[in-house]
C-alpha positions as CSV (number, residue, x, y, z in Angstrom):
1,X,127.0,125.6,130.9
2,X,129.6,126.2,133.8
3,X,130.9,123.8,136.2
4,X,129.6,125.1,138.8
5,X,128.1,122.7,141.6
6,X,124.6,121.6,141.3
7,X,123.6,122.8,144.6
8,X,124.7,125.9,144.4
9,X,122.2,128.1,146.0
10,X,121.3,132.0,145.3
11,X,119.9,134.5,148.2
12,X,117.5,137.2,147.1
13,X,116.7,140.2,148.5
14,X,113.0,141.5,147.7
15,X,112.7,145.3,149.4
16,X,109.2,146.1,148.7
17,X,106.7,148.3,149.8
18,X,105.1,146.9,152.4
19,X,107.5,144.2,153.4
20,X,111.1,142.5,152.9
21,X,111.6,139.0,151.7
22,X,115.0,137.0,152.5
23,X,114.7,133.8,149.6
24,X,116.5,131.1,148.6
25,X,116.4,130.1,145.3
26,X,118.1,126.9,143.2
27,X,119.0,126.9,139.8
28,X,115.4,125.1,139.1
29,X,113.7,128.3,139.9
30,X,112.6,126.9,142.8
31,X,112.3,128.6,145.7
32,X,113.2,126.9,148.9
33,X,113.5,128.8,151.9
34,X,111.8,132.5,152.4
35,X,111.6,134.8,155.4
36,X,109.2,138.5,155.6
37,X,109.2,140.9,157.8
38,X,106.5,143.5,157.5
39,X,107.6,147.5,157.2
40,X,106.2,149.3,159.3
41,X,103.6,152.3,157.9
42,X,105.8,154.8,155.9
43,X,105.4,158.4,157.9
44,X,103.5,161.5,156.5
45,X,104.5,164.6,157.8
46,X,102.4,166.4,155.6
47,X,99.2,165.2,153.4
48,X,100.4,163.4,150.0
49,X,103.8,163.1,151.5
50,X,105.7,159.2,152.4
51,X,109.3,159.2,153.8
52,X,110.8,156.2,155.7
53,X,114.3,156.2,157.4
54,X,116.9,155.1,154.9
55,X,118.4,152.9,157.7
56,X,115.2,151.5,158.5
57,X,115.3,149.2,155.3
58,X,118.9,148.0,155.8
59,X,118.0,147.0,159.7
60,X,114.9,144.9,158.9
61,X,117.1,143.3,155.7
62,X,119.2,142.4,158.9
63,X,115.8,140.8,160.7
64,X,114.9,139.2,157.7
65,X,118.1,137.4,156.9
66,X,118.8,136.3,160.5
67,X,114.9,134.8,160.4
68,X,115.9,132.8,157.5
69,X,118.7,131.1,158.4
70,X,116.5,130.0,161.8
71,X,113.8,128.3,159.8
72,X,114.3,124.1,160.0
73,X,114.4,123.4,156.3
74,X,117.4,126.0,156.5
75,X,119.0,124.8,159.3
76,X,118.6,120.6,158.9
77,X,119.7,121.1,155.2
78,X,122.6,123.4,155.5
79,X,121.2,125.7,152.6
80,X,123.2,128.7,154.2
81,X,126.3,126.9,153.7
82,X,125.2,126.5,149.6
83,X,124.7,130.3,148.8
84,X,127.0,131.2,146.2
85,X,125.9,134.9,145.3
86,X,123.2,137.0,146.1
87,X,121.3,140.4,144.9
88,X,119.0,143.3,146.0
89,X,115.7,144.2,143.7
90,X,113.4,147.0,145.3
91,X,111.0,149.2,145.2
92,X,111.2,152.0,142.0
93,X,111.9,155.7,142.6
94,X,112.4,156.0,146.3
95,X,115.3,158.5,146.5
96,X,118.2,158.6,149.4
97,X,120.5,161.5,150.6
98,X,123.5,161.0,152.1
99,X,126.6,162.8,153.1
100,X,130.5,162.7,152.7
101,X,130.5,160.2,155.3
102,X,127.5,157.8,153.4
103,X,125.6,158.5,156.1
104,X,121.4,159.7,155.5
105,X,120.8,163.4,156.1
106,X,117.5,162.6,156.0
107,X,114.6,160.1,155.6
108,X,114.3,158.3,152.4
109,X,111.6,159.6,150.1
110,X,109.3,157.0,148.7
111,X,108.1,156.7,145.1
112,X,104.5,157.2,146.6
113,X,105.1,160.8,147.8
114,X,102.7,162.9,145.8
115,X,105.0,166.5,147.2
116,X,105.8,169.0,144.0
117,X,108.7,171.4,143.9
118,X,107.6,174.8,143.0
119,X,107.7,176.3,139.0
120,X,107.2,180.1,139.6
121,X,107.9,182.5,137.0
122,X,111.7,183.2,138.5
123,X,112.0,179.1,138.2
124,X,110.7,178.8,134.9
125,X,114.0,181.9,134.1
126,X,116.1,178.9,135.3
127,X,115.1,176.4,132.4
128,X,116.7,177.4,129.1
129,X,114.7,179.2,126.8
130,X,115.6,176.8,124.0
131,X,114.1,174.1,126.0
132,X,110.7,176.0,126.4
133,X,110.2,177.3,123.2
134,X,110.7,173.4,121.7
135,X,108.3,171.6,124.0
136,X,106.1,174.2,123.9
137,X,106.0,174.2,119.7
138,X,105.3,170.5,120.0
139,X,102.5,170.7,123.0
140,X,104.4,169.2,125.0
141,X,105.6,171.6,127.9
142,X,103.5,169.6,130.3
143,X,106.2,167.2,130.2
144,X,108.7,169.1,131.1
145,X,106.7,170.7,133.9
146,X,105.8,167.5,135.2
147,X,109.5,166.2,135.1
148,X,110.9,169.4,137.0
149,X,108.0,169.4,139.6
150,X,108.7,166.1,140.8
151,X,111.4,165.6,141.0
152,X,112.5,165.1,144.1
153,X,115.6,166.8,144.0
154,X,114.1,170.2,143.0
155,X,112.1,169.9,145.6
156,X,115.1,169.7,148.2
157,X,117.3,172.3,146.7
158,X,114.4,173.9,147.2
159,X,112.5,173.3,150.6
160,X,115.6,172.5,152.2
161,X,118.2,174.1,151.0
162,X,121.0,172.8,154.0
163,X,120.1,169.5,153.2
164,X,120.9,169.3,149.7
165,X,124.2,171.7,149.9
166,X,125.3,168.6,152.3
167,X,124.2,165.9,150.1
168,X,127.0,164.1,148.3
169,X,125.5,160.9,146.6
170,X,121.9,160.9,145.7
171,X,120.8,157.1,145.1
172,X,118.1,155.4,144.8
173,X,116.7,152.8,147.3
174,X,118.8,150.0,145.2
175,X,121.8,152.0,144.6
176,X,122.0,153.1,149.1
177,X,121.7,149.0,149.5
178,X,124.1,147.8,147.2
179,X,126.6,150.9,149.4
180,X,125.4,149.2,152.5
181,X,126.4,145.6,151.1
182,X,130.0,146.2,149.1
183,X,130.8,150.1,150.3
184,X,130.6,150.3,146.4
185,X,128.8,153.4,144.5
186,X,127.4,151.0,142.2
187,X,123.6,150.4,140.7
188,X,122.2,148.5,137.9
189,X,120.9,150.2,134.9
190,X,117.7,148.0,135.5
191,X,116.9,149.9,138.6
192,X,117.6,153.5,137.6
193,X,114.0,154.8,137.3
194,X,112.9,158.0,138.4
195,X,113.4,161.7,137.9
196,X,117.0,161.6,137.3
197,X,119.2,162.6,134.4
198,X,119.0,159.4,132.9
199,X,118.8,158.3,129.1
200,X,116.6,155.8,128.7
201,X,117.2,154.5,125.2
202,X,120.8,154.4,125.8
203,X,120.7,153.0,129.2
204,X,123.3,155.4,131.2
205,X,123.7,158.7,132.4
206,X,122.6,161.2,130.3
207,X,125.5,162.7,128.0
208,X,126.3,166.2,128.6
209,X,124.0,168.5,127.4
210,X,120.9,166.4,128.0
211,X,118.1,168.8,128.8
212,X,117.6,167.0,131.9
213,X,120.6,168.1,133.1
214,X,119.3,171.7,132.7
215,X,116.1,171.0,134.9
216,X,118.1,169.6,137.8
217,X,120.4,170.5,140.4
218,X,122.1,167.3,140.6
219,X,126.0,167.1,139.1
220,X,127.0,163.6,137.9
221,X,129.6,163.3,140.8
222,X,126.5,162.9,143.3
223,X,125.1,159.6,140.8
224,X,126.6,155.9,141.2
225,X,128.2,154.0,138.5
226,X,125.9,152.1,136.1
227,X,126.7,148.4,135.1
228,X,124.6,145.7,133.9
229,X,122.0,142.9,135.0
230,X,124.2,140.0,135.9
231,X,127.5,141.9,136.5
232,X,129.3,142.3,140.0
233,X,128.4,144.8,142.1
234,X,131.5,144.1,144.3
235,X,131.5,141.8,147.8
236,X,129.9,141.7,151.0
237,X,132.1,143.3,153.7
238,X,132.6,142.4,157.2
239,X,130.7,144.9,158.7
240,X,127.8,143.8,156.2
241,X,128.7,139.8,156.6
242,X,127.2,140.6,160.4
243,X,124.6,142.1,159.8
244,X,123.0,139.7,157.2
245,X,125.1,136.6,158.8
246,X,126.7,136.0,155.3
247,X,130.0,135.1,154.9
248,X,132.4,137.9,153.6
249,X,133.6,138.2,150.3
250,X,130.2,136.2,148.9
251,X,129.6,138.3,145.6
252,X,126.5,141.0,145.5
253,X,125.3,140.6,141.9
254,X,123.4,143.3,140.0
255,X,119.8,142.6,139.3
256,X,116.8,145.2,138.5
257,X,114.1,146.9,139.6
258,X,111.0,145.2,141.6
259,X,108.7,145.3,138.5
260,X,112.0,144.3,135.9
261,X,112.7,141.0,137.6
262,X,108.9,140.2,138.0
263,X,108.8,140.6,134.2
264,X,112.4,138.1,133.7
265,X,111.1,136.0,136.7
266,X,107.6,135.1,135.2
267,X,109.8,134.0,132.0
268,X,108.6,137.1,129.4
269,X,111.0,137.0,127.3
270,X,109.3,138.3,123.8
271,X,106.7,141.5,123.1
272,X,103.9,138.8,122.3
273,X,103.6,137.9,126.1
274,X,102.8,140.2,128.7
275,X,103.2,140.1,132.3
276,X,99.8,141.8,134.5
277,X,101.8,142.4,138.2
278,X,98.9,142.2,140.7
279,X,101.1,144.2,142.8
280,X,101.1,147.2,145.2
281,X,101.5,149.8,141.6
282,X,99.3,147.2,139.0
283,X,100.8,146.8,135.5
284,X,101.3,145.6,132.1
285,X,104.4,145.4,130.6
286,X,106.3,143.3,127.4
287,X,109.9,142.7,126.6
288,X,111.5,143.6,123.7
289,X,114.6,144.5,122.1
290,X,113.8,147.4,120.4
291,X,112.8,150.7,122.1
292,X,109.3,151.4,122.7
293,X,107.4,153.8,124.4
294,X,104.5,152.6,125.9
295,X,103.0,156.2,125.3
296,X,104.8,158.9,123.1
297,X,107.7,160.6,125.2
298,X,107.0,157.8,128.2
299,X,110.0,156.0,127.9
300,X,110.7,152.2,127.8
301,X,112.2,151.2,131.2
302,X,115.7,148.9,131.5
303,X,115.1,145.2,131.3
304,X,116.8,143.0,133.9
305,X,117.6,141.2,130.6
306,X,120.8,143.4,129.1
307,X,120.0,145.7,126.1
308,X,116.3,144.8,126.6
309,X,113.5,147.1,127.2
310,X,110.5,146.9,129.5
311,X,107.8,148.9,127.5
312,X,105.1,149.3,130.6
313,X,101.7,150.4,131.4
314,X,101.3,151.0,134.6
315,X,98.3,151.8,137.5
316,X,99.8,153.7,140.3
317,X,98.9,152.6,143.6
318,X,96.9,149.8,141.8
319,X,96.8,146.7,143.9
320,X,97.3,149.2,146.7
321,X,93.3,149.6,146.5
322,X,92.8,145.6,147.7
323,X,95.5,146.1,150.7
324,X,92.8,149.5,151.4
325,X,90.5,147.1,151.1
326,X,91.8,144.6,153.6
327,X,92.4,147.0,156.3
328,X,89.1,148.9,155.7
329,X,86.7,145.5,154.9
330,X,88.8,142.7,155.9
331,X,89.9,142.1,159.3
332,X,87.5,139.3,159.8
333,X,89.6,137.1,156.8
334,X,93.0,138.6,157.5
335,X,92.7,137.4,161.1
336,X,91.5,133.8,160.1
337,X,94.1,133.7,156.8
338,X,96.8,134.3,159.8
339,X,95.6,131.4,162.0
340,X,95.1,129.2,159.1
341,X,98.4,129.6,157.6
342,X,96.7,130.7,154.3
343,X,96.8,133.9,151.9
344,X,93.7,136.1,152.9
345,X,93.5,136.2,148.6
346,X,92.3,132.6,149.1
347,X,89.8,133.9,151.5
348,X,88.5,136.7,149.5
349,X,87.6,134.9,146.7
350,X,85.3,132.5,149.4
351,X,83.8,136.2,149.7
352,X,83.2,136.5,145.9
353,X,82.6,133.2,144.7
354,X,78.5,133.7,144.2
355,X,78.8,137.6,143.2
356,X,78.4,137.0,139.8
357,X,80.4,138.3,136.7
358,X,80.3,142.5,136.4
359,X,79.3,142.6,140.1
360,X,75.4,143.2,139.6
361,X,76.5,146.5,138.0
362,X,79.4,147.4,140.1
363,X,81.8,149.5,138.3
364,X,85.2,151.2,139.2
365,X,87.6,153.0,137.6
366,X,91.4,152.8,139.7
367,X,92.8,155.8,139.4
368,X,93.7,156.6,142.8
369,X,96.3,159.0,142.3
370,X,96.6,161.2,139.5
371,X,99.7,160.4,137.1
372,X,100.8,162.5,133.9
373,X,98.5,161.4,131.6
374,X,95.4,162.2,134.5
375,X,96.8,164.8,136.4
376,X,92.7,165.3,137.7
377,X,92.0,161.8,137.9
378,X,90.6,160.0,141.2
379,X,89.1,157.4,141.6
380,X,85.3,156.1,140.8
381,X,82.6,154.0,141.6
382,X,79.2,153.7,139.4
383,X,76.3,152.2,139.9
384,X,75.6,151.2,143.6
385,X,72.4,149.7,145.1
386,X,71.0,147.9,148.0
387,X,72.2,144.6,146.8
388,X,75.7,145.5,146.9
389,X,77.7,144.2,149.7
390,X,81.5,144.4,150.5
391,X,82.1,141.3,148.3
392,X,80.8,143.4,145.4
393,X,83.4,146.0,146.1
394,X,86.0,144.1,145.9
395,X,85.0,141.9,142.9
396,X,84.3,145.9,141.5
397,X,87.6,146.4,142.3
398,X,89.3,143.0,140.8
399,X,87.4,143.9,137.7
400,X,88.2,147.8,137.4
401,X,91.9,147.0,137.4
402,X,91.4,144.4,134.9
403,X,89.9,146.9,132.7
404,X,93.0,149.0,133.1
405,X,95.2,146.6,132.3
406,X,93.2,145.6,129.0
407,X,93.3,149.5,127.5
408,X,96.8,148.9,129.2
409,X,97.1,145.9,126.3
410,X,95.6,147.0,123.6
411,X,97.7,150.2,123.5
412,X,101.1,148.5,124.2
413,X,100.2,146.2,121.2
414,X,99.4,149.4,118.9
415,X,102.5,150.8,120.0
416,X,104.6,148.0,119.9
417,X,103.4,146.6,116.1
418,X,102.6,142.8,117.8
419,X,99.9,141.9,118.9
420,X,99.7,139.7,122.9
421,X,98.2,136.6,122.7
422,X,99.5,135.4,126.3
423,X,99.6,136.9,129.5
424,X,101.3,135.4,132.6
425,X,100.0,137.2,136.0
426,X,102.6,137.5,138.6
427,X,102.4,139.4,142.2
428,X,100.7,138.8,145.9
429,X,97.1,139.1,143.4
430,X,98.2,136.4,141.4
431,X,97.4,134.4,144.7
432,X,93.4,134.7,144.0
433,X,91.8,132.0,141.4
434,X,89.1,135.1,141.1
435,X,91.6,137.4,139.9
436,X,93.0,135.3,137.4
437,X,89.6,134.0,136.3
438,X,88.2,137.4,135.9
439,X,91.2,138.8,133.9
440,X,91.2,135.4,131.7
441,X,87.4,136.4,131.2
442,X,87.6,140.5,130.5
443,X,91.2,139.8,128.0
444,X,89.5,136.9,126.6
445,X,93.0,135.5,126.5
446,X,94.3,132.1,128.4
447,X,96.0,133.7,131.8
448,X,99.2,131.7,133.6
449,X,100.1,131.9,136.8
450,X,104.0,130.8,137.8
451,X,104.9,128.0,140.0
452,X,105.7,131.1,142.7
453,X,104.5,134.0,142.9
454,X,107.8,135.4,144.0
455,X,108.6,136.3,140.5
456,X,110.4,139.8,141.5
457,X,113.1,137.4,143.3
458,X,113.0,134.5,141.3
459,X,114.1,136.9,138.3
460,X,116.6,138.4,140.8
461,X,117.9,134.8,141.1
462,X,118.0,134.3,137.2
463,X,120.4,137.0,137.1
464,X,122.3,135.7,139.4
465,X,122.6,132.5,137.6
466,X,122.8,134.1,134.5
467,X,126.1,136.4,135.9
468,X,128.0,133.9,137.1
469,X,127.8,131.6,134.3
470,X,125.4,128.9,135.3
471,X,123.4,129.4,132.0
472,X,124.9,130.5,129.1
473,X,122.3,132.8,128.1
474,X,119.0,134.2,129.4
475,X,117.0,131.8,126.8
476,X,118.5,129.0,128.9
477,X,117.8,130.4,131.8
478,X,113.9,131.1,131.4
479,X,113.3,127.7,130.4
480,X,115.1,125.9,133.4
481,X,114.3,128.2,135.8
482,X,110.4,129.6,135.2
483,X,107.4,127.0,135.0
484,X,103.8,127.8,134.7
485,X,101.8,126.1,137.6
486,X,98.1,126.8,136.4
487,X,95.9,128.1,133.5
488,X,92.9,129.5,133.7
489,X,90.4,129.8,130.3
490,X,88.3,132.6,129.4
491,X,84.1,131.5,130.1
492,X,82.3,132.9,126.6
493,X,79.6,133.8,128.4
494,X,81.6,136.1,131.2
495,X,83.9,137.1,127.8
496,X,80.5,138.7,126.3
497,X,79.4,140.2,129.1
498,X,82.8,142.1,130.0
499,X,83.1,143.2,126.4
500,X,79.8,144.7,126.3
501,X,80.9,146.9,130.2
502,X,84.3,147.7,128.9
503,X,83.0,148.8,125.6
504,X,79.6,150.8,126.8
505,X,80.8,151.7,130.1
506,X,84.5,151.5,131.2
507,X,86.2,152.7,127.9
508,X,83.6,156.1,128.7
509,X,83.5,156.7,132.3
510,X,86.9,159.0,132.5
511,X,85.8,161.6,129.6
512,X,82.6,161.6,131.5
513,X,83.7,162.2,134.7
514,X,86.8,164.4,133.2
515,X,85.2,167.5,133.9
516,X,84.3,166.9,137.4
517,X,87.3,165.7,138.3
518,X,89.0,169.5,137.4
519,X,85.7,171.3,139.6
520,X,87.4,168.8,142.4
521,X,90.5,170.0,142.0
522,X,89.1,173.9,141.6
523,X,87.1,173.3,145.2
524,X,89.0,171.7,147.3
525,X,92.5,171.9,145.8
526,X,93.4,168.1,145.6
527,X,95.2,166.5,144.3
528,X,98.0,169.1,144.6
């Protein structure tokens, strides 16, 4: 153990989707301070397509920070003056151009932009006919396909040409934040995911003659340098020590991506226990230290745990469906959560709390935007009647992403050779005793909910403490700073039910509605 002081503090930066968090965590895993300041709506010039000013995330970290160190608890305890270190986990896949200057040629686009570059016939020429002629043999040229179409740095070289001839780095969200911090070109591995020439297994750039390489127009000086979870990033400069109100020089640590240190942070540390992150994207990943791909040639992502692997099912835009939900359903309970000083989860399940298990019949399958292995899909709803009501919709909705996540288990286990026997539910949905009742009763497995729900920063934090030597391993970490707050136990009678709709219904409904899904597509030309 170092000798470092015991109230030593760590600051966390959480850029999400919808909002920034400014926390304080100890070396308990406690988290004692937090400011948010809501993003405003990402813009969409064109249907399917999300951009936000680069900029625009690096002012409102600036709001959120200089909110924090306003509230009492900060001020009358001095916990400014304790922060040691800090780090920056956000958001997966949003992409950021910038010139020779580091400034943003352009607005920063997200990881929820649906927009395709083309693949005509002169743009298949471009990909090497070795390339084609081996993923085709194997069925697999829909991989490549899908890898070249969107990326999003096909599609600039291609839709805007001057743009990309002027770009010099190309980061990711992480990578343009840690610049903004240290004026260092410098991300974590943990955070590089996305459709870049990356190795996954190896956790670095891709060597050489990678075949990624040949589908993109990206050279390896535009990239960042890699290091670690828990290694310096460099040190906040003056010009970034005013904007956040830090002192200079405090060290910028390297964490991980959103969904990595929500894994670390609710303490799943071995392939037996999953963590199910109710968040904006829903999924259901494990830890291991082998290599596994959740689905063959779907890589494993980087752990925020070094020379780990995250292997991860995942249901795009999943929790995304509750916030539609809210905005479309819930005004009434997001008003009154606001004046009460509670989470409008809390509220929602006050909305639910007679509807009984299955929702009278209710059934939904989440696929609200199409992903490789359902380039079709969209989303579902079976089995309306007069006695449904918006409570029904969203217990339908609870329930359907639970069922996603369960084929989500049972084919990380396959892949994986162990089976999960505990599952620990992080995200803003952990909030809801519903949800976690719900998924307790439809895995038939104990669930756990953390003693915050902040697990994305907490497991920020752990790198922090991890990297400079306050615990001499990630073991020791996990146990000091992760604690389960509340269990919930499957009902055998709900456990019987939900088998019998996964099994009959659920586990059949996208073959079914497969074919529909394409004469969609064939009429009315979406999704793209």
């Amino acid at each position: 153990m170092s000798t470092n002081h015991p109230d030593d503090l760590f600051l966390v930066i959480d850029n999400g989707t919808q909002s920034i968090r400014a926390m304080i965590f100890n070396q308990q895993g406690e988290l004692l301070a937090k400011s948010s300041v809501k993003l405003a709506n990402y813009h969409c010039p064109q249907p399917g397509w999300a951009e936000q000013e680069a900029h625009y995330f690096w002012q409102m970290i600036g709001d959120a920070c200089q909110q924090l160190w306003q509230l009492p608890d900060v001020v009358e305890q001095k916990l400014k003056d304790k922060i040691v270190a800090m780090s920056v986990t956000t958001q997966r896949g949003t992409v950021v151009n910038l010139d020779s200057d580091a400034k943003p040629l352009r607005p920063a686009i997200l990881w929820l932009d649906q927009r395709l570059a083309d693949l005509t016939t002169n743009e298949q020429k471009k990909i090497p006919w070795y390339l084609t002629l081996v993923f085709k043999s194997i069925n697999k040229w829909n991989l490549i396909e899908y890898f070249y179409r969107k990326s999003q740095a096909n599609w600039l070289a291609q839709k805007q040409p001057e743009i990309w001839q002027k770009t010099d780095k190309f980061l990711l969200l992480s990578g343009y934040l840690n610049y903004q911090l240290t004026s260092n070109f410098k991300d974590s591995v943990a955070s590089i995911i996305g459709y870049l020439p990356f190795d996954y297994k190896k956790q670095n750039w891709a060597a050489k003659y990678h075949w990624k390489w040949q589908l993109l127009p990206i050279s390896a000086n535009m990239l960042p340098e890699l290091i670690q979870p828990g290694e310096l990033i460099g040190c906040i400069t003056e010009a970034a020590s005013k904007h956040i109100g830090l002192k200079q020089g405090l060290p910028v640590i390297a964490s991980a991506s959103d969904k990595a240190c929500e894994v670390l942070g609710s303490g799943c540390i071995s392939p037996n226990t999953a963590n199910l992150s109710f968040g904006t994207t829903a999924t259901i990943n494990t830890n291991n230290k082998r290599y596994v791909e959740p689905q063959p040639f779907l890589p494993a992502y980087p752990s925020a745990i070094p020379a780990h692997y995250n292997s991860e099912i995942m249901i795009y835009r999943g929790f995304w469906m509750v916030n539609w939900f809210k905005q479309e359903f819930g005004q009434q309970e997001t008003a009154q959560a606001q004046q009460l000083g509670v989470s409008v989860e809390s509220l929602f399940d006050q909305l639910i709390e007679d509807i009984p298990a299955g929702s009278m019949g209710l059934m939904l399958q989440p696929y609200w935007s199409p992903s490789l292995t359902n380039l079709e899909a969209k989303g579902a709803m079976l089995g309306f009647g007069d006695v449904h009501h918006r409570g029904h919709i969203y217990r339908a909705i609870l329930e359907g992403l639970a069922y996603a996540l369960k084929e989500g288990q049972q084919t990380l286990a396959k892949r994986q050779g162990i089976e999960i026997d505990r599952l620990i539910i992080s995200g803003g949905g952990s909030q809801s005793d519903a949800a976690m009742q719900l998924s307790a009763d439809i895995f038939n497995l104990p669930t756990h909910r953390p003693h915050t729900f902040e697990t994305s920063g907490l497991g920020a934090a752990i790198n922090i403490a991890v990297g400079c030597g306050y615990f001499d391993d990630y073991q020791q970490a996990i146990k000091a700073m992760t604690h389960i707050k509340q269990t919930f136990l499957p009902d055998k009678k709900n456990v019987a039910l939900y088998h019998q709709l996964y099994h009959r219904v659920y586990k059949k409904m996208y073959q079914q509605l497969k074919p529909l899904y394409k004469n969609i597509k064939d009429i009315t030309g979406y999704p793209e």
